[in-house]
C-alpha positions, 0 to 999 in steps of 0.5 A: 845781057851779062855785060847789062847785069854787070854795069848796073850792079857796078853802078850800085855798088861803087857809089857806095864804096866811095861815099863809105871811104871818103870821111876816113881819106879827109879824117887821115888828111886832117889828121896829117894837117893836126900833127904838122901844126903840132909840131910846128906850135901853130895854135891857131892852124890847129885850132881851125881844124876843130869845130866851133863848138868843139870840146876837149876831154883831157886826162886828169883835166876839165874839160875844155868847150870852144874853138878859143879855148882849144887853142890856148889848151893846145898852145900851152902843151906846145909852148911846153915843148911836146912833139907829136910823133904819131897820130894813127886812125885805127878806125873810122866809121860815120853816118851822113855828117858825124863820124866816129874815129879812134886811134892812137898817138905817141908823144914827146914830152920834155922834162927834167931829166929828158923827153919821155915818150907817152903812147895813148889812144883817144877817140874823136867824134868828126862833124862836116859842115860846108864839106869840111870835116872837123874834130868835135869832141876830142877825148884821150888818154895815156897808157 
């Protein structure tokens, strides 16, 4: 009967489990797949990892709607020549298709008188369609 009780409880809890971690393992896989396009200055593979529909909310910037549009914004910041040290989730938590994320990001920026490391944090809202998680709106800013 314990063995009866500790199956059938095995059997509700573990499926929980794995639905709760699995956005946050293909958010971190995305996210590995974000900074290799990144520094490899492939706007297009980056672009593909967001949605559509996608917005991004740069600092001291308009707002940029479309998955086209955030290639060219993405495209020139590369063409720059900045390098994306780390992106690191500090936090997911999501709800059926949509999850939210925030972390944290370090990177290099050339300039005149050298590469200037600039630490930021941002926030993204996740949306899966077809069981592909992809950046919808993506907000950030520098410390």
């Amino acid at each position: 009967m314990k063995t009866l009780i500790a199956i059938l409880t095995l059997g509700i809890l573990l499926p929980t489990t794995l639905v709760a971690s699995e956005p946050r393992v293909h958010i971190d896989d995305i996210s590995v797949e974000f900074v290799a396009a990144f520094n490899a200055g492939d706007g297009a593979a980056l672009a593909n990892l967001y949605s559509e529909d996608a917005t991004l909310f740069p600092p001291g910037a308009e707002r940029v709607d479309g998955r086209s549009a955030v290639q060219v914004f993405w495209q020139g910041a590369m063409d720059a020549g900045m390098k994306l040290d780390e992106l690191r989730a500090t936090e997911v938590i999501s709800r059926g298709d949509i999850a939210g994320e925030m972390g944290g990001f370090i990177l290099s920026v050339p300039g005149d008188s050298g590469v200037t490391k600039v630490v930021g944090e941002y926030i993204v809202i996740w949306k899966r369609d077809s069981h592909t998680w992809q950046l919808h709106r993506d907000i950030w800013n520098t410390k």
